[in-house]
C-alpha positions in Angstrom: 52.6 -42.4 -14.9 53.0 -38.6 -16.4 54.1 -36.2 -14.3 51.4 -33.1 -14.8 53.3 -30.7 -13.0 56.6 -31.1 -13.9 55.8 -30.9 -17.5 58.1 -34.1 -17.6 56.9 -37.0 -20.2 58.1 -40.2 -19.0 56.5 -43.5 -20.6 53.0 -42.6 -22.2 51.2 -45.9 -21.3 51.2 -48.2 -18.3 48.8 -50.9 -17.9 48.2 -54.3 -19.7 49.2 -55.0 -23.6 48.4 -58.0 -26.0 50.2 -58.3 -29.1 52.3 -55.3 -28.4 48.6 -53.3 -28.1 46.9 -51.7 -25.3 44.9 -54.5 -24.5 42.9 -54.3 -20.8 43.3 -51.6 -18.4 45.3 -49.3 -18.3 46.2 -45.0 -18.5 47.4 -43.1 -21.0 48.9 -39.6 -20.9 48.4 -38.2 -24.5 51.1 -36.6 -26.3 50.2 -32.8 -25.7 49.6 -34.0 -22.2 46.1 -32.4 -21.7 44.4 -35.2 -22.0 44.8 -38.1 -20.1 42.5 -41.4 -20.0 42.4 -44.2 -17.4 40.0 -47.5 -18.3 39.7 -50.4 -20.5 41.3 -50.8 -23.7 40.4 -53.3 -26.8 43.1 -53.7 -29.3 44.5 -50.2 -29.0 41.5 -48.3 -28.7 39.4 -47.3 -25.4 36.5 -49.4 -25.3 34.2 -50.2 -22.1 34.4 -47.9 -19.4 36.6 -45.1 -18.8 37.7 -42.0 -17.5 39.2 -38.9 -19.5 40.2 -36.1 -17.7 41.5 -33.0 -19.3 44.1 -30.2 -17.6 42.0 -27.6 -16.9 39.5 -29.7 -15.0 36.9 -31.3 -17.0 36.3 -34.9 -17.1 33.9 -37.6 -19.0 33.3 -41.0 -16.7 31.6 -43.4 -18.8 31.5 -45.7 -21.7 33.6 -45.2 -24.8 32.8 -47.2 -27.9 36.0 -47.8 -30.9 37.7 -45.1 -29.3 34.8 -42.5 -29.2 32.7 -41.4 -26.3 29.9 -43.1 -27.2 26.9 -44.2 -24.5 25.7 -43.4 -21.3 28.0 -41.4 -19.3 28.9 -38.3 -16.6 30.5 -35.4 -17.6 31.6 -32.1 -15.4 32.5 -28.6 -16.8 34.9 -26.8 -14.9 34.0 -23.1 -16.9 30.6 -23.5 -16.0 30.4 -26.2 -13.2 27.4 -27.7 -15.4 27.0 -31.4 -14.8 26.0 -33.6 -17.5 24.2 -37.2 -17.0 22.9 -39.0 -20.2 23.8 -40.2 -23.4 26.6 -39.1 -25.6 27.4 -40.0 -29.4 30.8 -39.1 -30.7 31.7 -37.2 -28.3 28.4 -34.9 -28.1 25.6 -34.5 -26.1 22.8 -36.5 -27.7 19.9 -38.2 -27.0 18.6 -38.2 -23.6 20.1 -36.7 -20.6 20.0 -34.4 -17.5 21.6 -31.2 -17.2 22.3 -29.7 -13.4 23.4 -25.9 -14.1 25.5 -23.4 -12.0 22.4 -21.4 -11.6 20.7 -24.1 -9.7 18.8 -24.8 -12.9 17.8 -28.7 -14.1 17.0 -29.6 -17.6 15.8 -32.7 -18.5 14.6 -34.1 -21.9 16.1 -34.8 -25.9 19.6 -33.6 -27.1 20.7 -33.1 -30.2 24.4 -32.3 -30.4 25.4 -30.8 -27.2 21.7 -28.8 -28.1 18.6 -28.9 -26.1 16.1 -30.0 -28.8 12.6 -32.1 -29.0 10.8 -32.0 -25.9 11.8 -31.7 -22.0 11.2 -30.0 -18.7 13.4 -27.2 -17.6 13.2 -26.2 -13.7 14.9 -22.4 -14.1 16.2 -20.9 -11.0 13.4 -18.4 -10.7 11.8 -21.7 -9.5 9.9 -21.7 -13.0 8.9 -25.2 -14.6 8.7 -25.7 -18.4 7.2 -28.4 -20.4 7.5 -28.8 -24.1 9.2 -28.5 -26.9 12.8 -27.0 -27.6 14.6 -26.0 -30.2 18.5 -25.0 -30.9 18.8 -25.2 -27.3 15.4 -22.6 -26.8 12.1 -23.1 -25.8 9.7 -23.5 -29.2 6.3 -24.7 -29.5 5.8 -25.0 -32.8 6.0 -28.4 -33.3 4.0 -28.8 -30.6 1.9 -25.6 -30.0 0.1 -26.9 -26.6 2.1 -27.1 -23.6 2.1 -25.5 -20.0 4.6 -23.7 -18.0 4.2 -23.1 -14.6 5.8 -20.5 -12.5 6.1 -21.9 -9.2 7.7 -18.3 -7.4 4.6 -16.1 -8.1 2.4 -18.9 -9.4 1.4 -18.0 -12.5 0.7 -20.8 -15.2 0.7 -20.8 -19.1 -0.4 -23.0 -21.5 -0.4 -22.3 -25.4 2.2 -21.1 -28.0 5.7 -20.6 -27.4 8.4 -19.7 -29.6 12.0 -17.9 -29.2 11.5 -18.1 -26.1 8.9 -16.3 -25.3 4.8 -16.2 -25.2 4.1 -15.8 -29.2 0.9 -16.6 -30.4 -2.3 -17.7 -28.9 -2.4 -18.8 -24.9 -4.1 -18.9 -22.2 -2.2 -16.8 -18.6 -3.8 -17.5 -15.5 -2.0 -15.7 -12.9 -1.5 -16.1 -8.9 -3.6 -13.0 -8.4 -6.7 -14.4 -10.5 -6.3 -12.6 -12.8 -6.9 -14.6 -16.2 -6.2 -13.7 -20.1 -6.9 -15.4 -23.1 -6.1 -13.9 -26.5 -2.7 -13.5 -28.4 0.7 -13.0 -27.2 3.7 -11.1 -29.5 7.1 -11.4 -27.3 4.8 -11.7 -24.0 2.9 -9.0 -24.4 -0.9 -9.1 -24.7 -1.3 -8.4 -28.3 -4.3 -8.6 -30.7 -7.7 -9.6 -29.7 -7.9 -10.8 -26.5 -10.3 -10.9 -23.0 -9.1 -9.8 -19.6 -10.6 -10.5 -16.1 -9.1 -8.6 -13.6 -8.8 -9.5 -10.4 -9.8 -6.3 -8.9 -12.9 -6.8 -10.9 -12.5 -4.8 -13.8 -13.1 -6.9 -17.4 -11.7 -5.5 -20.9 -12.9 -7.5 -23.7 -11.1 -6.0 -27.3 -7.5 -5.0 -29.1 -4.8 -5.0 -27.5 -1.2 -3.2 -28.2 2.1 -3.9 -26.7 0.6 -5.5 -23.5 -2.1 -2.5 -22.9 -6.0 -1.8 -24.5 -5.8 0.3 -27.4 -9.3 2.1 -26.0 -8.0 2.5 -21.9 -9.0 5.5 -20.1 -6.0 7.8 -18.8 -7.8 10.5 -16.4 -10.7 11.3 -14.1 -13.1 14.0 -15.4 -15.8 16.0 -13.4 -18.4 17.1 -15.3 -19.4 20.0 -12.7 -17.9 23.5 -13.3 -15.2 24.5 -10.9 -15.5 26.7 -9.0 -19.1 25.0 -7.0 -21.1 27.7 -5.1 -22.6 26.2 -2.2 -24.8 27.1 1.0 -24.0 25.9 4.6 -25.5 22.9 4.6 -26.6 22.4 1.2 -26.5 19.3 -0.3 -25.1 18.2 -3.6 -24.1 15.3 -6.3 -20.8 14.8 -8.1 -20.5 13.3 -11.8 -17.5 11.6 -13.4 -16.4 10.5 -17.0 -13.0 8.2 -16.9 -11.8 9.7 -20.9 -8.3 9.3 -22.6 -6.1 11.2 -23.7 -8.0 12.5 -26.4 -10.9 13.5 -24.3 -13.0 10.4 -25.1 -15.3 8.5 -22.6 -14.0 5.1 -22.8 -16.8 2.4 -21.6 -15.0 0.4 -19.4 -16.5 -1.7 -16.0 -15.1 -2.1 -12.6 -12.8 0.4 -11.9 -13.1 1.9 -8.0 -13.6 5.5 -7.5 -13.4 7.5 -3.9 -14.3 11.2 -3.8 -12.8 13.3 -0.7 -13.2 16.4 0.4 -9.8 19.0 2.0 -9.2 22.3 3.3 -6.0 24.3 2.7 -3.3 23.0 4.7 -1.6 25.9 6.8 2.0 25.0 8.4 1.8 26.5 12.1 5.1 28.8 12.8 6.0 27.3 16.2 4.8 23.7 16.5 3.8 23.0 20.1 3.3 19.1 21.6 -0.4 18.9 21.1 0.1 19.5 17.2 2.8 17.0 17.0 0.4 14.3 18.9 -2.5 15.3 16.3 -0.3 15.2 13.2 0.2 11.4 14.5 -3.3 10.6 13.6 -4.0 12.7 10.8 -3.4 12.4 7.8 -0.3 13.8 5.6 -1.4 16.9 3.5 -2.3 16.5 -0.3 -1.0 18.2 -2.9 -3.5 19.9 -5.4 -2.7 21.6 -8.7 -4.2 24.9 -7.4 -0.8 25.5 -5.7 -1.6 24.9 -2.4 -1.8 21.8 -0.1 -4.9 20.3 1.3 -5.9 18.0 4.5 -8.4 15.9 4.5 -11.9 17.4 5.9 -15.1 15.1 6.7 -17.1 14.2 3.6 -20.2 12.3 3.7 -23.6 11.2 2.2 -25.3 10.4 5.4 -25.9 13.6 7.5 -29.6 13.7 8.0 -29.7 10.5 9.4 -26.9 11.5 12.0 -28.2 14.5 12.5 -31.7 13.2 13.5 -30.1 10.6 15.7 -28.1 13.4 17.7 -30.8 15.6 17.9 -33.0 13.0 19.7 -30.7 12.2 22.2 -29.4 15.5 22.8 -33.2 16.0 24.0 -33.6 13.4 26.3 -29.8 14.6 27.7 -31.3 18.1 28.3 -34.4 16.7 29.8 -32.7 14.6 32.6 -30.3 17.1 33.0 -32.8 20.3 33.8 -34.0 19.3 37.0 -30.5 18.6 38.6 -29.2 21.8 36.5 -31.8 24.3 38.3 -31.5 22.9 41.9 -27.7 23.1 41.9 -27.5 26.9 40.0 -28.1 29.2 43.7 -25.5 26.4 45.7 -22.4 26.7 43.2 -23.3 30.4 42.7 -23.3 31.1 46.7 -20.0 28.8 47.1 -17.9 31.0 44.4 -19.1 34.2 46.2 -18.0 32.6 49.0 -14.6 31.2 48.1 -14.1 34.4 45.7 -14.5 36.6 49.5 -12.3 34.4 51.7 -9.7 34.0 49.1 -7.1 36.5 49.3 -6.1 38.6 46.0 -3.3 36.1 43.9 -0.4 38.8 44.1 -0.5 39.3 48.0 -0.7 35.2 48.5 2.9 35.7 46.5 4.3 38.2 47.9 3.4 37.1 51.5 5.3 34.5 50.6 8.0 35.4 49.2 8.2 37.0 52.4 8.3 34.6 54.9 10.8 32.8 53.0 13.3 35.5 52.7 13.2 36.5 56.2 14.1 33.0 57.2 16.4 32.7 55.0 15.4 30.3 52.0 14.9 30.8 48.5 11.3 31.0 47.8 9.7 28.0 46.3 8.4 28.9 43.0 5.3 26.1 42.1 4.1 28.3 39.2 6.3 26.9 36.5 5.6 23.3 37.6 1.9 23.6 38.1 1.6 25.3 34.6 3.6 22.1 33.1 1.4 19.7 34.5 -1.7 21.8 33.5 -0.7 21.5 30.2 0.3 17.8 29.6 -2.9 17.0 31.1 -4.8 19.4 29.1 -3.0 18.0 25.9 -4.0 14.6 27.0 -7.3 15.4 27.8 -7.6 17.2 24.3 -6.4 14.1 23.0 -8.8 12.1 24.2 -11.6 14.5 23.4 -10.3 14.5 20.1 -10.5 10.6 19.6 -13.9 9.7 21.5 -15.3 12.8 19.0 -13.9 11.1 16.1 -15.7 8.5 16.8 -18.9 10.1 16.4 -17.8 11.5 13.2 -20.7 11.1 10.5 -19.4 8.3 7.7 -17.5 8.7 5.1 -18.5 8.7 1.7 -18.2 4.5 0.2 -16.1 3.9 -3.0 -18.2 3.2 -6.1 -17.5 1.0 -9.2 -17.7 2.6 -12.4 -20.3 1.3 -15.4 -20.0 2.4 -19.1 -17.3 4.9 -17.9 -19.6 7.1 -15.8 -20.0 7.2 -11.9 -22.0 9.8 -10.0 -22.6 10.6 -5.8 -25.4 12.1 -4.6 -26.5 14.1 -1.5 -23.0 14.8 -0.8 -22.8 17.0 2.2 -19.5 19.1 4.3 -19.6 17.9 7.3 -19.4 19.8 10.6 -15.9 20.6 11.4 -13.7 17.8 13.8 -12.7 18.6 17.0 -9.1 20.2 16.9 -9.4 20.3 13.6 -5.6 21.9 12.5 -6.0 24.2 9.8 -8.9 25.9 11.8 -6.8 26.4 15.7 -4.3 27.4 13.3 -6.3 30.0 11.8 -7.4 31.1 15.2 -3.9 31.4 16.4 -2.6 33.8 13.6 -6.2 35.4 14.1 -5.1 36.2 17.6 -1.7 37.0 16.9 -2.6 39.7 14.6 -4.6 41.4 16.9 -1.8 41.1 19.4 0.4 42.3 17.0 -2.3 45.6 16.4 -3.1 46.1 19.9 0.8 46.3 20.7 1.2 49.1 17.7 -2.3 50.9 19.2 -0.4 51.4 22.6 3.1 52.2 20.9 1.1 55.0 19.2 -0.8 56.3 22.3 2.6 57.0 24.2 4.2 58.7 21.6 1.0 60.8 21.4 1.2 61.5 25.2 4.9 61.7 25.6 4.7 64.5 22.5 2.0 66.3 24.2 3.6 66.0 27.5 6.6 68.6 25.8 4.3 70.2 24.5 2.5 71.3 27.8 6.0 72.0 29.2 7.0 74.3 26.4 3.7 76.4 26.6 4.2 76.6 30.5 7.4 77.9 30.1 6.8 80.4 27.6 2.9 81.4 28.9 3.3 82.3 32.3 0.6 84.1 33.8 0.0 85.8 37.0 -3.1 84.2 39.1 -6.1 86.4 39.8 -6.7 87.8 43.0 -9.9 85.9 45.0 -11.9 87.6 47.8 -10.7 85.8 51.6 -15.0 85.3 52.1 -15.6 83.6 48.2 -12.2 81.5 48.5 -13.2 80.0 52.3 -17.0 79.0 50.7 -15.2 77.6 47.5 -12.7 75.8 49.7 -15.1 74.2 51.9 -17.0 72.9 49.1 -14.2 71.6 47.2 -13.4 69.9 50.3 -17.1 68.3 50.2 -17.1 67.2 46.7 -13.2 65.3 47.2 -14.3 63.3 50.0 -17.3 62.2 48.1 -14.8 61.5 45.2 -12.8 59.9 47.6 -15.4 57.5 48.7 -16.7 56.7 45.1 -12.8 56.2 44.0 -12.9 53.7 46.6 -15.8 52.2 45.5 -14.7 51.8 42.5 -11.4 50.1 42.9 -13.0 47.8 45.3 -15.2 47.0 42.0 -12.4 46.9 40.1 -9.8 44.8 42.0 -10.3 41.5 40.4 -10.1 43.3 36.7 -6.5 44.7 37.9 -5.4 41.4 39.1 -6.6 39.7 36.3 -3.5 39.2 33.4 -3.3 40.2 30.1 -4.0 36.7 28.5 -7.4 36.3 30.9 -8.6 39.8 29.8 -8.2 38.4 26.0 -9.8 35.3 26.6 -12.6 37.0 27.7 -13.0 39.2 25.4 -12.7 36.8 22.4 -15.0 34.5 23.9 -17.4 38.1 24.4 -16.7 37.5 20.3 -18.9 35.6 18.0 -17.4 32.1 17.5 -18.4 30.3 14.3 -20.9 27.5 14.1 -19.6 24.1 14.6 -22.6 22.4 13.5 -22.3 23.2 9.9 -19.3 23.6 7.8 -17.5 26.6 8.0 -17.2 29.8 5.6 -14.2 29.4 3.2 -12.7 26.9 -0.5 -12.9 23.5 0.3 -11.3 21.3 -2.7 -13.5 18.0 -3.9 -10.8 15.0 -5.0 -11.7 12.2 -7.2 -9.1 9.5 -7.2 -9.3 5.8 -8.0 -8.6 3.0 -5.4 -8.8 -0.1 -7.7 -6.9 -2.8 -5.7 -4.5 -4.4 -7.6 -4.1 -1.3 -9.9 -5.3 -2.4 -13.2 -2.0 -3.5 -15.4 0.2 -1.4 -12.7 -1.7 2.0 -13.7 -3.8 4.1 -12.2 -6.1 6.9 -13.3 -5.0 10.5 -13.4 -7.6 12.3 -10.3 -9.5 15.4 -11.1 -10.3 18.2 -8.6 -12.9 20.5 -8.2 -12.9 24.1 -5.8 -16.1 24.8 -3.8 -16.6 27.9 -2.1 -18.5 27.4 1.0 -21.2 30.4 1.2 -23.3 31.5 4.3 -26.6 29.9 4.3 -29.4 32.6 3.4 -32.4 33.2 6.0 -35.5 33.1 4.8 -36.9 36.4 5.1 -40.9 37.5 5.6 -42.1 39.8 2.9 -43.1 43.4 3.8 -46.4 44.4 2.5 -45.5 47.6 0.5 -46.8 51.3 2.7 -49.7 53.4 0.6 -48.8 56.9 2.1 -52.0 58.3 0.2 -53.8 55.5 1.0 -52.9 56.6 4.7 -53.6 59.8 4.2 -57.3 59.4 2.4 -58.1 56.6 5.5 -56.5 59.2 8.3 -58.6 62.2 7.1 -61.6 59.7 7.1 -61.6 58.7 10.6 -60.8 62.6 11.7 -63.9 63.6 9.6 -66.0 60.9 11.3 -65.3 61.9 14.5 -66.5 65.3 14.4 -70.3 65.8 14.7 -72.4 67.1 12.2 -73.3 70.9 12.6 
C-alpha cells in the first residue's frame, strides 16, 4: 500500500498476479502517485469494476473496459462538486447520463464527449424545467424547433424556437399573469411581427423592436386649453389623446385612465395634534410641474343626483324639526337669562378663590390648564369623527375609463363642495387670522406712539403757554356750579348704566371678541366649490403596467370663478317722454276757461 502523505513509494501493486501479471483484484498506486486504482484486473489491464481515485479528490466507480473507462459508471468532481451517473467511453462523458450540479441544478438526457448534446431535460435552480434539444453543451432547437420549457418559480411556459440559449425565432410565451404572445423572438425579446394580450386588458397586434411596439404611446394629452375658466358649480367634460413622442395619436385599446382633481398644498407653520391625526387619512401631496404641490380635492360626475337626494331629506329634517324648534326657543332663552344673572362675573369666581385659599394657607388649585386640555382632545376627537362620518357622505368619485382608438373623454365633471376640515382651507384661515393679528397689533403700536407724542406735546405747550384764568362773578359761578353738579350726576348715572351694559364685553377675552367678530364676517359657501386654481390630473392606473411602463400624466389649471347672478333688465328712462306725459296730465287737470 502507497503511503499518500509521506510522499514515500513503497511496492506499487498488491493484490493477486497470474503469470507474473496483475491478474484479479487488486490496487495500484501509479508512478506520479496521483492516481491510484483499486478493482479487478485481466492480464495486466483494469477490466470489470473499479475504483480510481485521484489526489486532489475526484473519483470514477464503475466499469473499466481494456484498461479504459468504458461503461456505466459514478463519477464526483471535487472543483465543482458535480456528480456524474451514466455512461462513459474512453474516459468521457458520453451517451446517456445524469448530471446533479453544485447549483442544485439536474440535467438529464444525450452526451457527447463530456458535452450536453441531442436531447434532455434540464431542471435549473431558478426551479426552471427544459425540454429539448442541446447543443455544445447549450440549449438549441434547431434540430428540433418545437419544444417547451416551463418555468416553474413564476410559471411562465414556452414552447417554440430556441437557439444559443435563448428565445430566437418563432414561439409562443404564455406567462403566470395571463398574459400571452405569439410572434418572433431575437435573444428573448419580442421582435418582428407579433400579437400581445395583456393581462390588464390591453391588446397590441403589429411590429415589434427590442421587446417593445414600434407605434406605443409615451404621454397623456389634454386636448382643453390650460388655463379652464369655470363658474361655481358649472359643469364640464375632459378629453384625452395618449400620443408618442413625436406627438402622434397612437390607436391602441385597453389602457386605464383616472382623472383627479387638487388644490395647492400649503405646509402649516406650527403643526398642532388635530393636523397630524388628519394627515393620517389623507393623502400625501402631489407634485405638479407648475411648481407647487397639490392635495387631492373631491372630483365627481355625479352631483345632481346627490344633490337632489340631500335636498329632500334636508326638508323632511327641517319639517319635523320646526315644531320642537319653536316650542323650546322662549325656555332655553329664559334659562340663559337666568343662569347668565345668577352667575357671578368669571374674574371674581377667581379671585374669590384665590382668596380663600391663600388665607388658609394652600396654593390655589389652578383647573384652567387641565380643563382647556381635556376640551381640546375631545374637540380633536370629536372633529375627527365629524370629519370621518362626513366623508362618508362625500359625492363619488369620478370611475376609471378604458381608452379606444387612443382617445378617452369625461363628461359633467363637477368640483365638489369642499370636505369637512379640509387642510389647505383651515390653513388658509389660520394665516388669514394671523395677519390680521399681526395688523391689529401694529394699529395699536401706532396709536400709542401717537398719544404718547401728543401727551409731550400738551406738556410742552402748558409749560411754555401759561395763562392767567379769568375772573367769574360769585352769582354766575354759584348758577354754573349748581348745574354742573346736575348734569355729572346724570353722567354719573348713565356711566353706570353703561358699564352695567358693558360688563360682559370687559370680561370677555381677546380671542372671544375675535371669534365674534369673524363669525360677524362673511364665511364662504360650503355648498359649492370655493373661489381659487384647482389643478385637473390625468394619470393612468393600468394594473399590471403594460411591459413595466406607464404613461407620462398631463395636467391642466382651472381657475374657479364666482358664479354670475342672473340679473333683471331695466327698461331704459324716456326723460322727454316724461316730460311730454307730465305736462299732459298737469294740462288736463286744469279746467277750460
Amino acid at each position: 500500500m502507497a503511503d499518500f502523505k509521506n510522499g514515500l513509494r513503497k511496492e506499487p501493486y498488491i493484490g493477486e498476479k497470474q503469470k507474473f501479471l496483475r491478474d484479479g483484484y487488486g490496487t495500484y498506486v501509479y508512478e506520479n502517485s496521483f492516481f491510484r486504482y483499486e478493482g479487478e484486473w485481466v492480464k495486466g489491464k483494469k477490466h470489470g469494476h473499479g475504483k480510481l481515485v485521484m489526489k486532489d479528490g475526484t473519483y470514477y466507480e464503475g466499469q473499466f473496459t481494456d484498461g479504459e473507462i468504458t461503461g456505466n459508471g459514478f463519477k464526483f468532481f471535487s472543483s465543482s462538486n458535480a456528480k456524474y451517473t451514466g455512461q462513459f467511453l474512453n474516459g468521457e462523458m458520453h451517451g446517456e447520463g445524469m448530471m446533479h450540479y453544485k447549483d442544485g441544478s439536474i440535467y438529464k438526457g444525450d452526451w457527447y464527449k463530456n458535452r450536453r448534446q441531442g436531447y434532455g431535460t434540464l431542471w435549473t435552480n431558478m426551479k426552471a424545467v427544459y425540454e429539448g434539444s442541446f447543443y455544445e453543451d447549450a440549449k438549441d432547437g434547431q434540430d428540433n424547433p418545437c419544444f417547451i420549457i416551463i418555468f416553474v418559480s413564476n410559471g411562465d411556459r414556452y414552447e417554440g424556437h430556441w437557439t444559443q440559449d435563448k428565445r430566437n425565432g418563432l414561439g409562443e410565451l404564455w406567462c403566470a399573469d395571463g398574459s400571452q404572445y405569439e410572434g418572433n423572438f431575437v435573444n428573448d425579446l419580442f421582435h418582428g411581427e407579433g400579437k400581445l394580450a395583456h393581462a390588464s386588458g390591453m391588446y397590441y397586434r403589429g411590429l415589434w423592436e427590442h421587446g417593445f411596439p414600434v407605434t406605443m404611446a409615451t404621454k397623456i394629452v389634454i386636448l382643453q386649453e390650460s388655463p379652464m375658466v369655470l363658474q361655481q358649480g358649472q359643469p364640464f367634460s375632459i378629453s384625452v389623446e395618449c400620443r408618442n413622442d413625436d406627438d402622434e395619436l397612437v390607436t391602441e385599446h385597453g389602457r386605464e385612465l383616472q382623472v383627479i382633481a387638487g388644490f395647492k398644498y400649503r405646509h402649516p407653520e406650527e403643526l398642532s395634534g388635530l393636523f397630524d391625526i388628519i394627515e393620517d387619512y389623507e393623502d400625501q401631496p402631489i407634485p405638479t410641474p407648475f411648481g407647487y404641490d397639490v392635495v387631492p380635492y373631491p372630483l365627481t360626475d355625479q352631483l345632481a343626483a346627490v344633490d337632489s337626494a340631500t335636498e329632500a331629506s334636508s326638508l323632511k329634517d327641517t319639517n319635523v324639526d320646526k315644531t320642537d324648534a319653536k316650542g323650546d326657543e322662549k325656555s332655553d332663552h329664559s334659562e340663559t337669562l337666568e343662569d347668565a344673572k345668577s352667575s357671578p362675573p368669571v374674574k371674581e369666581t377667581e379671585s374669590l378663590s384665590k382668596v380663600a385659599a391663600q388665607d388658609e394657607g394652600v396654593a390655589p388649585i389652578e383647573r384652567k390648564e387641565s380643563n382647556e386640555e381635556s376640551e381640546v382632545m375631545e374637540g380633536s376627537e370629536t372633529e375627527l369623527q365629524k370629519r370621518l362620518e362626513e366623508l362618508v357622505q362625500m359625492p363619488p368619485a369620478v370611475k376609471s375609463k378604458l381608452i379606444a382608438y387612443g382617445v378617452c373623454e369625461w363628461t359633467n365633471l363637477q368640483l365638489a363642495p369642499p370636505p369637512p376640515m379640509y387642510r389647505p382651507f383651515v390653513i388658509m384661515k389660520q394665516e388669514e387670522a394671523a395677519r390680521k393679528r399681526s395688523k391689529q397689533s401694529k394699529e395699536k403700536i401706532g396709536k400709542t406712539k401717537e398719544t404718547a407724542e401728543f401727551g409731550k406735546e400738551n406738556e410742552e405747550n402748558e409749560g411754555e403757554d401759561f395763562e392767567e384764568e379769568p375772573s367769574v362773578d360769585p352769582v354766575e359761578g354759584i348758577a354754573s356750579s349748581q348745574e354742573m353738579t346736575v348734569e355729572e350726576n346724570n353722567n354719573q348715572g348713565d356711566a353706570g348704566e353703561i358699564s352695567l351694559e358693558s360688563q360682559n364685553s370687559i370680561l370677555e377675552t381677546p380671542d372671544q371678541k375675535s371669534s365674534q367678530s369673524s363669525k360677524s364676517e362673511k364665511e364662504p359657501d360650503e355648498t359649492v366649490a370655493r373661489l381659487g386654481e384647482y389643478v385637473l390630473i390625468v394619470q393612468e392606473t393600468t394594473n399590471p403596467a403594460f411591459l413595466g411602463r406607464r404613461l407620462q400624466p398631463a395636467y391642466l389649471l382651472v381657475q374657479l370663478k364666482k358664479m354670475k347672478k342672473a340679473s333683471m333688465k331695466k327698461p331704459k328712462w324716456d326723460t322727454q317722454r316724461h316730460i311730454t306725459m307730465s305736462m299732459h296730465q298737469t294740462s288736463s287737470s286744469y279746467p277750460d276757461e
